[in-house]
Steps between C-alpha positions, in 0.01 A plus 500: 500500500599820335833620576322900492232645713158492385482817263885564512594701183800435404822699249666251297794599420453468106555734206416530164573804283180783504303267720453521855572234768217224579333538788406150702227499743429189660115380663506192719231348258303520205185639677709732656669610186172491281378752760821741516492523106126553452555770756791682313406446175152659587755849666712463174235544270336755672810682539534491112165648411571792753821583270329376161131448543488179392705203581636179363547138582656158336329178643626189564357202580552160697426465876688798614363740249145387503498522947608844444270627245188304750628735771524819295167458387377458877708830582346709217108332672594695827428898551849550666723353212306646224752777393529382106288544301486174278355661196818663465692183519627324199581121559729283211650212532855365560437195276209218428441141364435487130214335545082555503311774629323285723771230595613479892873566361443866480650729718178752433277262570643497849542839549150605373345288802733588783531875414370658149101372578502632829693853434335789290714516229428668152510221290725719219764491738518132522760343297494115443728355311359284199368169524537228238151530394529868455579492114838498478667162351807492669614676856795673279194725369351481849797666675520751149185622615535578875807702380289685325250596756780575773663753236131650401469581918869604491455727245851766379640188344559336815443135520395444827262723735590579825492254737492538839510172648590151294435237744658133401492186678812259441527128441756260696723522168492880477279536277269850488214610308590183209825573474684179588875414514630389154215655338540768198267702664828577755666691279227633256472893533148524397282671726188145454628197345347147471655219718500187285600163673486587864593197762192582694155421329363711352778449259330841279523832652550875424703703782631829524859518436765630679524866333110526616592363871792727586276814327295488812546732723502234810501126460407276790583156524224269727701204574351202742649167652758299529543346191582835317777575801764429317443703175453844707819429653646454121345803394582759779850317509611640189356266204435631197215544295570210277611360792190488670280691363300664778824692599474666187149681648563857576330809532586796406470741847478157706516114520310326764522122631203462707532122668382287771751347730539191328593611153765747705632240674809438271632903525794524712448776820766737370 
């Protein structure tokens, strides 16, 4: 049982120089938290295009990520939620399997069928990251290249375009994006590197670094069951980033831990 209410937001009492405090909000399950994301991501987005015109978001896959992009897509089918206008919308990706276009490992694959297929998107705006068979030999030339088309969008010599919401999932070692503990990836300041050797097959993978993550303007952490309980405590407990790596995901204006009562059910009350 959770120890919070059902969509309790919670201050923890963390700080970090420039960076605001996490916020925690806690669902009493996944369906329920799928639901309250879907819903304020679609409000978030919309809110940036009435500033901006356009908007921006960083998928992420896994369970989690893949139930909320299903439900966004259902919002965006309905007259009443249809306040953004997709084909302003630019969609990247927080990281991907080094692996073939067409292979069940990819993170796009995924999110093309539960969201990009059934949303009118411009297909410019759509930014996968490359696949194995996409001519490049190794994923150090993979991850060269999506640097490269983030700056292009960025533009003034930036390397990273504005981002309004980078969602992540986390693993049960505290893992995000495919940055895992112990990796070099932890400490490597480019803004897309390639993750060599990762303890979770696909061993191949390119991922946005950590300069790219805590660009964005608000990242948002989807974290569900049990078995990853014990890492969020870690990480809103005061780990570090090469700690645990997941407590090294900030945003900029705002840091989000979106969870369902089980995977909160390590945080202490106070």
């Amino acid at each position: 049982m959770s120890q919070f209410s059902p969509g309790e937001r919670i201050e923890e009492a963390l700080s970090e120089e420039g960076l605001p405090t996490p916020d925690v909000v806690v669902e009493p399950d996944a369906d329920r938290l799928a639901r309250a994301v879907s819903s304020a991501l679609v409000a978030r987005l919309a809110a940036a295009q009435a500033v901006h015109g356009t908007a921006s978001v960083v998928l992420t896959g896994g369970g989690i990520g893949t139930a909320v992009l299903q439900r966004v897509a259902d919002l965006a089918a309905e007259p009443e939620h249809a306040v953004v206008d997709w084909q302003q919308v630019d969609v990247w990706w927080g990281d991907e399997r080094f692996v073939p276009a067409d292979s069940d490992d990819r993170n796009e694959l995924g999110a093309r069928a539960a969201f990009l297929g059934r949303v009118g998107l411009d297909p410019e705006r759509i930014h996968p990251m490359p696949s194995s068979d996409a001519g490049f030999d190794e994923p150090e030339e993979a991850a060269a290249w999506y640097a490269e088309q983030l700056a292009a969008v960025a533009g003034d010599d930036r390397a990273v375009p504005r981002i309004d919401v980078l969602m992540l999932g986390m693993g049960p070692e505290g893992h995000v994006a495919s940055i895992f503990p112990d990796s070099p990836a932890v400490s490597d300041e480019r803004p897309v590197v390639a993750v060599r050797d990762c303890p979770k097959p696909p061993p191949t993978r390119i991922s946005l670094g950590f300069s790219a993550i805590t660009s964005a303007e608000e990242v948002w952490l989807l974290v569900s069951g049990e078995g990853k309980a014990e890492a969020v405590a870690r990480a809103l407990g005061g780990a570090t980033r090469s700690d645990l790596p997941a407590a090294g995901a900030r945003g900029r204006r705002a840091t989000r831990w979106l969870l369902d009562a089980a995977a909160a059910s390590r945080l202490p009350r106070d």
